[in-house]
N, C-alpha and C positions, 0 to 999 in steps of 0.2 A: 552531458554528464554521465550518463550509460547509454552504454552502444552495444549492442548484439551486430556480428557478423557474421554472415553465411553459417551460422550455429543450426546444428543438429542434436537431439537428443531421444534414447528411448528407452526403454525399460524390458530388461530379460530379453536382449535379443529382438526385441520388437520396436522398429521406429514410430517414434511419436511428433516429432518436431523434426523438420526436415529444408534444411537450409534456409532458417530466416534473417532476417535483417531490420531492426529498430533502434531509433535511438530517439532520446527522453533527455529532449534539451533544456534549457532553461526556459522556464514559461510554457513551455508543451502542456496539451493536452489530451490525452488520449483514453477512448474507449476502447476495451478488448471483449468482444462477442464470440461467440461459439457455441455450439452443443457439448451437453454435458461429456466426458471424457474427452474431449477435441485438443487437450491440455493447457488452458487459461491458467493453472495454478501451476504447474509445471514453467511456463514462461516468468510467471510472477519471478517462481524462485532462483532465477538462471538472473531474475536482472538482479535479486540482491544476494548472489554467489553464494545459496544454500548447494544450489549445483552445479556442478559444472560441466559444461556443453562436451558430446563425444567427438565431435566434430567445430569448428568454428573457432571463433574469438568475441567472449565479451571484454570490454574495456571501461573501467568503473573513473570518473575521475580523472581520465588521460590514461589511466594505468592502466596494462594490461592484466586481468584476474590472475590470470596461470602466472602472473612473475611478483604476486603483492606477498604470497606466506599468509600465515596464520597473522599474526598480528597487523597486516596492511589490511585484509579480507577483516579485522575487527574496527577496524578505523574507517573503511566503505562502510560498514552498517550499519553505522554510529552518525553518516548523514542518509541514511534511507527509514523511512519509516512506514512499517510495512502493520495494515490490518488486515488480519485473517479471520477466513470464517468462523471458524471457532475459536471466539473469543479468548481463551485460554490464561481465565483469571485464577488464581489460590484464592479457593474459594473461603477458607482463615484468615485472611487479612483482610483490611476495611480498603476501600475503592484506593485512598488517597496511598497506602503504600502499596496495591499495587500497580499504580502510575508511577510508581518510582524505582522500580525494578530495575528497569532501564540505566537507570541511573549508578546504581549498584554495584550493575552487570559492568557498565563501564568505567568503575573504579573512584566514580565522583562521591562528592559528601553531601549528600541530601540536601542537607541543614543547608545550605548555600544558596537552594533552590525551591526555599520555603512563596517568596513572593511569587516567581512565575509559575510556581503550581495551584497556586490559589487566582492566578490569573487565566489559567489554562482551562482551569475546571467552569471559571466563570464564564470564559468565551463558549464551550460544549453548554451551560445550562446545567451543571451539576454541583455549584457551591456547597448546594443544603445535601448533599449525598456522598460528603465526602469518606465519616466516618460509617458508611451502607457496606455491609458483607455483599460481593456479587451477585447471590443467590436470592439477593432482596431487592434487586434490582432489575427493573423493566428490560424487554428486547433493545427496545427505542434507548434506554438510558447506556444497557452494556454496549452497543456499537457507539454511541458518544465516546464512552470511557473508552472503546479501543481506539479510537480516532486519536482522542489525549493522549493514552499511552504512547502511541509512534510517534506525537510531534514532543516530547517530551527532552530532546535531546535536540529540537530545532533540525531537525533534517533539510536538505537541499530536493530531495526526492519519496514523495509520495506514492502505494504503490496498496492499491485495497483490491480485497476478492472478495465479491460480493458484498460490500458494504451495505446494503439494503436488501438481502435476501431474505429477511427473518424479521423486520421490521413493516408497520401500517406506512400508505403512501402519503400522508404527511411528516411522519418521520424520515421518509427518503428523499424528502423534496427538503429537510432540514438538514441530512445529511450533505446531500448534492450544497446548498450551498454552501456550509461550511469548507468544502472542498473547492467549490469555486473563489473563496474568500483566498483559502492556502497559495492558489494557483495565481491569482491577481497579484501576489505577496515576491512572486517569481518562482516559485518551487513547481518541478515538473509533480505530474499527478498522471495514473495510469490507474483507473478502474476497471477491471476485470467484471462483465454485470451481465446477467439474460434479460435485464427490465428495458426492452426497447422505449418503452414509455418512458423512464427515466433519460434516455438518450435525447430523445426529444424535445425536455422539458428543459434540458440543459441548451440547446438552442439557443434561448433568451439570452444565456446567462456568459456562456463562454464558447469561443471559437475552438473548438474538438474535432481532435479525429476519431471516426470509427474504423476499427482494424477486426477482419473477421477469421477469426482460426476456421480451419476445415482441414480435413486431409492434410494435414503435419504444414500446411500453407498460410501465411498471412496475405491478406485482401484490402486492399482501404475501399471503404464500403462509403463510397462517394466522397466529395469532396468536402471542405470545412461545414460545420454545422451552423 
């Protein structure tokens, strides 16, 4: 579904990413490990075409990125759903509109999609917090709600950084499965995470790869888990 080729990328003159190669097929699973600046967030953004490679070819969908325009690169985003670290809620609106931004952004009419958001909220464990300002809401609750927000639009591809960085490790073993849940559904899923303990526990759960950034290099850091 996304495929990075021989892509390079780096910032002011400086290489960061240096000729890698991934693709996030249907049912994949993938860990991304690294040290901090090793660019995990960087690769996030290169697969759902915030940027684009100085070198290389990603290809979203069959398509190639450099030949979709504006409006093709709106229609890839609209099956990728992407959790980022900071959660980046309006912190004035109540939980349940803004899980529907998404919605908004892409031209749809909410009201249409009143039953699967009350279905959404109740699969994450947020029914009773839907009218909750983010600000009145737990670590544990705001990463659910971003998990929501990205499947909101049914994505084909899943794509989190740090989904459990900020959260207790029962929340991250609740998050992991809800991910595992996604991933069994057929949607590729890519975690970006330093919690080797969370790679681990995901063993049980689903056949994953770990991919270890270093020096602008990806690594598969043994075989299936």
């Amino acid at each position: 579904m996304i495929e990075l080729s021989q892509v390079s990328y780096g910032y002011d003159g400086r290489a960061l990413l240096n000729d890698l190669s991934l693709t996030l097929s249907p049912g994949s699973f993938h860990f991304l490990t690294g040290p901090s600046g090793a660019g995990k967030t960087t690769l996030l953004k290169l697969c759902y075409l915030e940027l684009a490679p100085t070198q290389g070819r990603v290809t979203a969908f069959g398509k190639p990125a450099d030949q979709l325009g504006r409006d093709g690169i709106a229609q890839v985003r609209r099956r990728v759903g992407v959790v980022h670290q900071d959660c980046g809620f309006l912190d004035h609106l109540p939980l349940i509109e803004n899980l529907t931004l998404p919605l908004a952004a892409s031209g749809q009419d909410t009201a249409e999609f009143a039953e699967d958001l009350r279905a959404l909220l109740a699969w994450v464990g947020l029914e009773q917090r839907a009218t909750a300002l983010p600000p009145e809401l737990s670590g544990g609750e705001r990463q659910r709600a971003a998990l929501a927000r990205a499947l909101i639009l049914s994505p084909d591809v899943i794509l989190a950084d740090e989904p459990t960085g900020n959260v207790d490790w029962e929340m991250s073993l609740r998050l992991l499965s809800l991910l595992v849940e996604l991933n069994k559904m057929g949607k590729a899923v890519l975690i970006a995470t330093h919690d080797l303990n969370l790679i681990r526990q995901a063993k049980s759960q689903v056949a994953a790869r770990v991919l270890r950034l270093r020096g602008g290099q990806l690594d598969v850091a043994g075989a299936d888990l």
